[in-house]
N, C-alpha and C positions, 0 to 999 in steps of 0.2 A: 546381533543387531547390525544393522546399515549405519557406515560412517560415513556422515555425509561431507563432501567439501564443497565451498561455493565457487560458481565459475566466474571470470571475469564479465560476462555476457548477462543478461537478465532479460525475464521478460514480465509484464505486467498482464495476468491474463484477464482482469478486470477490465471489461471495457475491449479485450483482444486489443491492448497496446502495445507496441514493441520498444523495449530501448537501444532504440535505432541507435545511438551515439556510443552507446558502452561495444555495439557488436562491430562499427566501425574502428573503434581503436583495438579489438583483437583481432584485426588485420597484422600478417606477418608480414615484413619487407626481407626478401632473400638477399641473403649475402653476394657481394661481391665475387664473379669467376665461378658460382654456380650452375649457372645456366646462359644460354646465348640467345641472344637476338635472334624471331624466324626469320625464314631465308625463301620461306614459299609462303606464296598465298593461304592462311587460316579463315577464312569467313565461310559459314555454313547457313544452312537457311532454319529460319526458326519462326515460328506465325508471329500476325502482328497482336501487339499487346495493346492494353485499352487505353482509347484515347483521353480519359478523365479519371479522376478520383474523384472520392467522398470528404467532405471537407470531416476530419473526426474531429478535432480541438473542439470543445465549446467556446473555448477564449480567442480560436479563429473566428469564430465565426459572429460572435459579438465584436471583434477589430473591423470585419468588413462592413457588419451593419454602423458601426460607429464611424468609418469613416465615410462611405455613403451621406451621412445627416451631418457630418460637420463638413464637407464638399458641397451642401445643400441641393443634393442629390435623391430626391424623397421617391422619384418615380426608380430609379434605381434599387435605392433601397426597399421599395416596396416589393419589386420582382423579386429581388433575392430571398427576403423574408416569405412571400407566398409561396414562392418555388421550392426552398427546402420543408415546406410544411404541408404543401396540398400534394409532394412525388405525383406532378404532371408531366409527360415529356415534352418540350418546350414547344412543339408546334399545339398540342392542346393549351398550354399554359397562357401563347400568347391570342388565342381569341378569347381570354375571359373577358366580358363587360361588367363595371358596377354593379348589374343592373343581376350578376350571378350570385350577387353576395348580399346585396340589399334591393330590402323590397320595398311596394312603391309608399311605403309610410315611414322610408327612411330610416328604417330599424335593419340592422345585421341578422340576416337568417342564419340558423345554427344549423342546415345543411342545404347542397344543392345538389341536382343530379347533373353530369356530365356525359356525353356519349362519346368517350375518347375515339380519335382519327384512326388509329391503326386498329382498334376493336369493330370499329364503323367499316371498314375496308375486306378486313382478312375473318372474321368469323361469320356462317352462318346464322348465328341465334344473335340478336344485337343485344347486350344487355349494359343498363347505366353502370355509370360507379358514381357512389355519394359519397361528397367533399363533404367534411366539418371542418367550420372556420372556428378556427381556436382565438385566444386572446393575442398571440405574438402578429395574427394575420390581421387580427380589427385595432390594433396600436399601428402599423405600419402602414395600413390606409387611413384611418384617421391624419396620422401624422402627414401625408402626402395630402387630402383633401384641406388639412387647417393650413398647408403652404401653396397650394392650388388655386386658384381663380377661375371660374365660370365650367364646371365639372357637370356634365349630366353623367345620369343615368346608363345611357344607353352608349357613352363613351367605354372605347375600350380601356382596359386600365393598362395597357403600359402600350401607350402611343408611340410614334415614331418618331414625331418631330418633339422639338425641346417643349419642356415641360410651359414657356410662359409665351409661345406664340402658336399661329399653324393655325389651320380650321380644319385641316379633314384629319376624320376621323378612321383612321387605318392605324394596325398595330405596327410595332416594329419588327424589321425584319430578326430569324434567329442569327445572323451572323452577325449584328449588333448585340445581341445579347451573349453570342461565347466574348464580344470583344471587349466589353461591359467588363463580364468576369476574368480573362485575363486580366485587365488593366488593374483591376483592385487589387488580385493576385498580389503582382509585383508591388503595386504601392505599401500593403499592407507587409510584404517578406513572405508570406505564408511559401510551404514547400509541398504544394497541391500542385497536382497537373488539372487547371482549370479549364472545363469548356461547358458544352448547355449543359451536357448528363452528371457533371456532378448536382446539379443542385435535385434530380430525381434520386443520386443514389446517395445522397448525406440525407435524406428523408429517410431512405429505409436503412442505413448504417445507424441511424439513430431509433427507430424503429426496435430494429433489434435490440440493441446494446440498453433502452431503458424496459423490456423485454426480460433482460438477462438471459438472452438468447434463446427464450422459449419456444420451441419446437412448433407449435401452435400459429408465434407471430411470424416464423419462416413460410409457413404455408398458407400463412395469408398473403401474405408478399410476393412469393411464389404466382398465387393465385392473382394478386392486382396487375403483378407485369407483366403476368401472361408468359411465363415462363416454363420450362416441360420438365425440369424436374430443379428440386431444390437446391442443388449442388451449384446450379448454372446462378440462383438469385446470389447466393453467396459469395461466388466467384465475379455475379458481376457486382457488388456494391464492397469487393475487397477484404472480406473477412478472410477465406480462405487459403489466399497468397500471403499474408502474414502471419498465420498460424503455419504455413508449412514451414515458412523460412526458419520459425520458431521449434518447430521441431529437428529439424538439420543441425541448426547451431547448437539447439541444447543436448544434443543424443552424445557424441566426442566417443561409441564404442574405441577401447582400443588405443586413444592418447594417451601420448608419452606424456602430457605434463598438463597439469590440472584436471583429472577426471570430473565427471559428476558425481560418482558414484564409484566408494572402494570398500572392499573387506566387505563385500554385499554376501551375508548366510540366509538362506530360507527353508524354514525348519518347524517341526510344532512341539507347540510345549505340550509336558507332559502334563498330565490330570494331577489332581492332589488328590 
């Protein structure tokens, strides 16, 4: 039989979460007179890596929406709430109007179609994608309407100018909205690299993960972002860069001191 030892490192595969902190402290520091300071230039060229994450915590992401409504920040908190639940990319996101979500008898429609901008642009065959407004997205516009004053319809929902003045009706720009989520970023501590794309790709990191990573919801996802093969959705909403690192640090063939894995026999038993 396999003797197993545990290693100082872990990983949580539930959820594809890593514990980041435990693989931080099996960091070695080299001794002193081992090795020297370079004496040539070491920099090499490597591509660039993505400019956002997915928010994974849920208790991040309840901290942003909470601090959003105690800032009395409801038009904010609305974006954010809609944005991680309808996975729009933020120039589709920001011409939604009221008028997408409810209809003209003032009731919440439980879908609507959209003709996304880069689908509108780059494919041949033009085909919708239908939004369902769930209850986190009809709490978060209520909550912005019962703090709002004089709201039409045909208003866009996340205007540019401040929520209790202005008369025209134009959306805000997206560099207001990465500056939006930076800002909360830091207020809340979170350790996301915040910009528009995470709130498309914490849609589909959650997507999957209440999924259980069903192979089924990767190729729909696949299929929604318009992407050419599965590996690339994965890669872009972060799953797969932390499963790799997860298999590097857990494999240790060949250490001198704490294996994973010793006195490993494989062998069959006999019949009775």
């Amino acid at each position: 039989m396999s003797k197993i030892i545990m290693v100082d490192f872990t990983s949580k595969r539930e959820g594809v979460v890593i514990n980041t902190a435990a693989v931080k402290q099996s960091r070695r520091v080299i001794r002193d007179g081992l090795i020297a300071p370079a004496v040539e230039d070491t920099s090499y060229q490597i591509a660039g890596e993505h400019t956002s994450d997915p928010i994974k915590s849920i208790d991040d992401i309840y901290s942003i929406s909470d601090w959003f409504i105690n800032q009395g920040r409801y038009r904010d908190n609305m974006l954010f709430i809609v944005g991680i639940n309808f996975g729009l990319r933020v120039s589709d996101l920001l011409t939604l109007r009221f008028s997408h979500l409810i209809d003209e008898q003032f009731r919440f429609k439980t879908t609507f179609p959209i003709l996304e901008k880069k689908t509108k642009n780059t494919r041949k065959v033009q085909k919708n994608r239908y939004i369902t407004i769930n209850d986190a997205v009809v709490d978060a516009v209520m909550l912005y309407l019962e703090n709002t004053k004089g709201v039409k319809l045909s208003d866009y929902m996340f205007r540019g100018e401040s929520n209790r003045c202005g008369s025209d009706n134009k959306p805000m720009h997206r560099n207001s909205v990465e500056r939006i989520l930076k800002e909360v970023g830091t207020a809340v501590g979170i350790e996301v690299h915040m910009a528009t794309h995470t709130l498309r790709k914490t849609f589909a990191y959650h997507q999957m993960l209440i999924s259980n990573n069903d192979p089924r919801k990767l190729l729909l996802l696949q299929k929604m972002f318009g992407h050419s093969t599965s590996a690339q959705t994965l890669d872009y909403i972060g799953i797969t860069g932390e499963e790799i690192e997860a298999a590097y640090m857990e494999l240790n063939l060949g250490a001198r001191r704490k294996p994973y894995l010793v006195d490993s026999t494989i062998g069959e038993t006999a019949a009775c």
